[in-house]
Every structure is written in structure tokens, then in C-alpha cells.
C-alpha positions in Angstrom: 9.5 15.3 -1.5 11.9 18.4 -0.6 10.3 20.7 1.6 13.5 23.1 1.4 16.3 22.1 3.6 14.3 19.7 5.0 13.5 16.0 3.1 10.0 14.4 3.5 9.5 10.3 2.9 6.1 8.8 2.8 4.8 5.7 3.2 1.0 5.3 2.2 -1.5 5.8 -0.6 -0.2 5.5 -4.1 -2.6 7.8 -5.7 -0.6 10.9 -4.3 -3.5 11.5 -2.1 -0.8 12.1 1.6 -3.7 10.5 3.7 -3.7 7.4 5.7 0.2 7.0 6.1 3.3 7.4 8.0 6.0 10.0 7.4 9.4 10.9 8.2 11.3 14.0 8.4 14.7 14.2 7.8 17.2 17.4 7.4 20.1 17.5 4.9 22.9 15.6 7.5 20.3 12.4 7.8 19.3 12.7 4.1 22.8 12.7 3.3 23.3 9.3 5.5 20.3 7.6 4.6 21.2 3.8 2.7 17.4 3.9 1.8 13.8 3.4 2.7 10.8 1.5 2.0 7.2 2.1 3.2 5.7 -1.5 4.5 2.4 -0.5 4.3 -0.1 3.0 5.0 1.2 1.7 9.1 5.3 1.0 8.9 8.2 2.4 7.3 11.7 1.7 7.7 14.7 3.9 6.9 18.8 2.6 7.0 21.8 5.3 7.8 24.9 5.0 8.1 26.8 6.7 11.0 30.4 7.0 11.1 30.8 3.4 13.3 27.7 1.5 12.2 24.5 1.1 10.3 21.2 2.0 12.5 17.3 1.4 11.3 14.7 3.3 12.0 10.9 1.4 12.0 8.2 4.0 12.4 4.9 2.2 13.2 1.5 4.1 13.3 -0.4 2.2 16.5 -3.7 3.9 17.4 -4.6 3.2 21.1 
């Protein structure tokens, strides 16, 4: 989802409903270096970029205390 400059990935329900799930906001530079994502489950996503010496991952996990 675009949300102007900045580009929104989701990882939760599949009915479009954006409850019980874990986002990530990214502006145009990490959009532009991002190999991919996937969303786990409605808890973890992970997202690959590429920088200009080597890959990095990103794991966002929802953990309520």
C-alpha cells in the first residue's frame, strides 16, 4: 500500500481487514532497496535490502509482555 512518499507492508489478516498484524514503514530510498518481503504470520515479518556493501534483514516480531 502507498501512503504517498511513504510505502506501507503488512503482514496479517487476509480479508483486508488491517487488524491483528504487524507493519512496516518504509520511504522511497528503502523501498527502492528492498529484495522483498514476506509476512510469517499476523506476529513476524521479514523484509531483505540491499545496501551498497551487503544484504541486511529486517524480522519484526509483535511480543506482548
Amino acid at each position: 500500500m502507498k501512503l504517498g512518499v511513504i510505502e506501507f507492508v503488512y503482514s496479517g489478516r487476509k480479508d483486508e481487514v488491517h487488524r491483528q498484524g504487524l507493519g512496516l514503514m518504509m520511504n522511497m530510498e528503502a523501498t527502492k532497496s528492498c529484495l522483498g518481503w514476506e509476512g510469517i504470520n499476523n506476529k513476524i515479518l521479514t523484509a531483505h535490502f540491499m545496501t551498497k556493501k551487503f544484504r541486511v534483514s529486517v524480522i519484526a516480531v509483535y511480543a506482548p509482555v
